[in-house]
N, C-alpha and C positions, 0 to 999 in steps of 0.2 A: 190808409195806404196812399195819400195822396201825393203825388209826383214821384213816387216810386217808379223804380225801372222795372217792369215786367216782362219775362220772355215765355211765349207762348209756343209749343210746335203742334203741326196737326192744326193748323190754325185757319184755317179756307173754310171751316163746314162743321156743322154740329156743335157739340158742346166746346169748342176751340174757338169757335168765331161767338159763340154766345157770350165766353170767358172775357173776350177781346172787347166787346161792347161794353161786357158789364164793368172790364176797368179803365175803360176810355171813359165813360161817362162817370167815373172819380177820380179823374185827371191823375190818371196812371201812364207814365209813358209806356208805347207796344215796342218791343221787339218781334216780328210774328212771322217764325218759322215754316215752313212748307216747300211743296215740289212744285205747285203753280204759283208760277210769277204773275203771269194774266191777272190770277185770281187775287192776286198777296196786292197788285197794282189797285185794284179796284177796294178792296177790303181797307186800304192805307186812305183813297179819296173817299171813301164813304163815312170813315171815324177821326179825320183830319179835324181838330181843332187848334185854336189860337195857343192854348197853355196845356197843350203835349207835344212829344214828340216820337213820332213812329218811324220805326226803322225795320225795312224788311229783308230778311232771305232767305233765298229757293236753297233748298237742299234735301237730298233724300235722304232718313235719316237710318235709310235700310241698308246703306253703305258702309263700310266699316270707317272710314276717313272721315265721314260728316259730321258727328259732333265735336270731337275736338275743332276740326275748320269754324262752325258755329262759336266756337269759346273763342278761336282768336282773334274771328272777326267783329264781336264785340267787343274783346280787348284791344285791338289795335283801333276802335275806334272811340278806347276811353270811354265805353259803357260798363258801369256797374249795374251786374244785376242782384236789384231784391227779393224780386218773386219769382222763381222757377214754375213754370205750370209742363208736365211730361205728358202731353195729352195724345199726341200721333199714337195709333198704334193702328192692326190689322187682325185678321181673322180669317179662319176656313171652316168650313160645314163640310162631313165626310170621313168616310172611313181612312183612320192614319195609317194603311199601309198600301189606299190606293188613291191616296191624295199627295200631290208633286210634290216630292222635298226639296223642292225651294222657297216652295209658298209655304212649308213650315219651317226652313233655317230663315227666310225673311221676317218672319214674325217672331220667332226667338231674338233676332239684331233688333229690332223696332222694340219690341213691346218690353224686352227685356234687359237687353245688350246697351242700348243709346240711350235708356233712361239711367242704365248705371253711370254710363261712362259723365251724362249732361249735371245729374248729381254729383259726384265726384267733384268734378270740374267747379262748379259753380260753389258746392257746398266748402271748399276750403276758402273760396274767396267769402262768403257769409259768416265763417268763423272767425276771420282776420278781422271782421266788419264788425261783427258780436251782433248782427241782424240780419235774420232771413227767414224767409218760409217756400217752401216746395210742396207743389202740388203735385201729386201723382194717380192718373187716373186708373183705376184699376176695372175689378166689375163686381158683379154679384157671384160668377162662374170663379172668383177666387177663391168661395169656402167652399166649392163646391166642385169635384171632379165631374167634368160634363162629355161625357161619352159620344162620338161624333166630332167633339169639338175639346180631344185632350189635348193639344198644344196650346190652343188660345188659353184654356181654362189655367194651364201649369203654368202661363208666363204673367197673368192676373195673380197667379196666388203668390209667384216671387214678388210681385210687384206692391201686395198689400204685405208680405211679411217684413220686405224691404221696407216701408216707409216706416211701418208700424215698429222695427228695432230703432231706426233713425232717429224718428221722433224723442224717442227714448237716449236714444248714443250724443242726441246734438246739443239735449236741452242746456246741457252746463258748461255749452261755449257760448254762450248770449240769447238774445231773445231770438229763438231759432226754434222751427218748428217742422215737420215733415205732413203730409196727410194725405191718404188713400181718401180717392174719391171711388163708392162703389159701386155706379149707378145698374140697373138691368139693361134689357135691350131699348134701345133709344132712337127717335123719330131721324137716323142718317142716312148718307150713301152706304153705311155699312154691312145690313144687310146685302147689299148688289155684291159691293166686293168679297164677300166672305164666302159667298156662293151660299147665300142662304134663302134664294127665290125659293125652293118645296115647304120652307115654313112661314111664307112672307102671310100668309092670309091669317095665320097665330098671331105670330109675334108682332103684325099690326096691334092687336087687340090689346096688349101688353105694354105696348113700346112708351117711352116718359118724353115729353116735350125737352130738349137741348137746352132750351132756356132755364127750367124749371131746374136740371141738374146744374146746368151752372151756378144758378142762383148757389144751390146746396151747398155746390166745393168753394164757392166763394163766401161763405158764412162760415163753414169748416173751419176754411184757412183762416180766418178773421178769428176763430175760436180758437184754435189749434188745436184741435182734434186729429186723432190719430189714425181714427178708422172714419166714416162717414158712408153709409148706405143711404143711397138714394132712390124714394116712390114707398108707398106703402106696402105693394104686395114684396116688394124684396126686403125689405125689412122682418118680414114675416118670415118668409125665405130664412134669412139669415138667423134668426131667432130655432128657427126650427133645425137649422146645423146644427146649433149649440146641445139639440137634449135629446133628438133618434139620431139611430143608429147610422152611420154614413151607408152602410151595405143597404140601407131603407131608400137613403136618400140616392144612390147611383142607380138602383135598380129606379128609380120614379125620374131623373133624370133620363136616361136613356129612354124612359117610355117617353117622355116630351118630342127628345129629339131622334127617336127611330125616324128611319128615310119614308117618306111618306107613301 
């Protein structure tokens, strides 16, 4: 993937800033999306080298206006992009009919809405191209309806069903690939934001290093894999959706995440 144009969103922290290292250091150009400038400033003079070129910007991508504005501000600056990576996304911990529906239509637009729209967008210019690949991060809570946490969980499993037809719909316009990235809970700010401090002392114990999943979606893509679960114990996870019963599995899910 060398001197490929890459656009990253969610790109300040966690598996987005790991993403960004690991293709700067195979002289990948950044585009690297996000709502902190501050941050996008510092993340550009930290992986600035001589043979890339990084281009940054702030947008929220929880807005209904911001992905397209993303497409055209790399079009109007004659960026083609190859590698899409859809990594922003958000979460809530909480019973959904006493948790703010805003913080679940925000995470419907983010997790679900602006990765359609940023595929869309990008993926016709990849088919004109006859090369592409899109990364999509999704989670483990896609095979899995997670009680406490049924919006995050429903816009994960669009997220993996989506790549997972894609992969499939794009293969026979060029060398074009889609891939769910499926990692577990992982070492971010995400817990804080999700409001999941009553299970922080668990899912510490669980949680996957940012690097180690990047590493994952970055061999994926390099593979073109369509699904990709990353860590060991979620692979087991996932294995074990495939053959009990899901009523098995929602009732042992909600015992995880009952309020403590």
């Amino acid at each position: 993937m060398i001197h490929r144009n890459v656009l990253i969103t969610g790109a300040t922290g966690g598996i987005g800033y790991e993403l960004a290292k690991r293709f700067a250091a195979n002289r990948c150009n950044l585009i690297l999306v996000a709502r902190d400038r501050a941050r996008l400033e510092e993340i550009r003079s930290e992986l600035t080298a001589p043979e890339i070129d990084i281009t940054i910007i702030d947008k929220d991508l929880t807005k209904p206006l911001s992905p397209s504005e993303v497409y055209e501000k790399t079009t109007r600056r004659n960026i083609r992009v190859h590698v899409l990576v859809n990594n922003a996304g958000i979460g809530w911990y909480g019973p959904f009919h006493q948790s703010p529906l805003q913080q679940q239509l925000r995470m419907i637009r983010l997790n679900a809405a602006a990765v359609t729209e940023l595929t869309y967008l990008y993926a016709k210019d990849m088919v004109e191209d006859r090369y592409g690949r899109i990364l999509n991060v999704g989670s483990i809570s896609s095979f899995l309806p997670t009680p406490m946490m049924s919006v995050y969980a429903a816009t994960k499993a669009y997220v993996s069903s989506f790549s997972e037809a894609l992969n499939s719909e794009l293969r026979g316009h060029g060398d074009i690939s889609v891939t769910a990235l499926c990692p577990g809970f992982t070492k971010t700010n995400f817990l804080e934001k999700a409001n999941l401090q009553p299970l922080a002392a668990l899912l510490d114990t669980i949680a996957l290093d940012p690097a180690a999943v990047a590493r994952d979606g970055y061999r994926a893509l390099q593979e073109k894999k369509a699904i990709r679960v990353s860590g060991g114990l979620n692979k087991v996870l996932f294995a074990l959706t495939r053959v009990l019963p899901r009523s098995w599995m929602r009732t042992s899910a909600a015992l995880v995440f009952k309020k403590p």
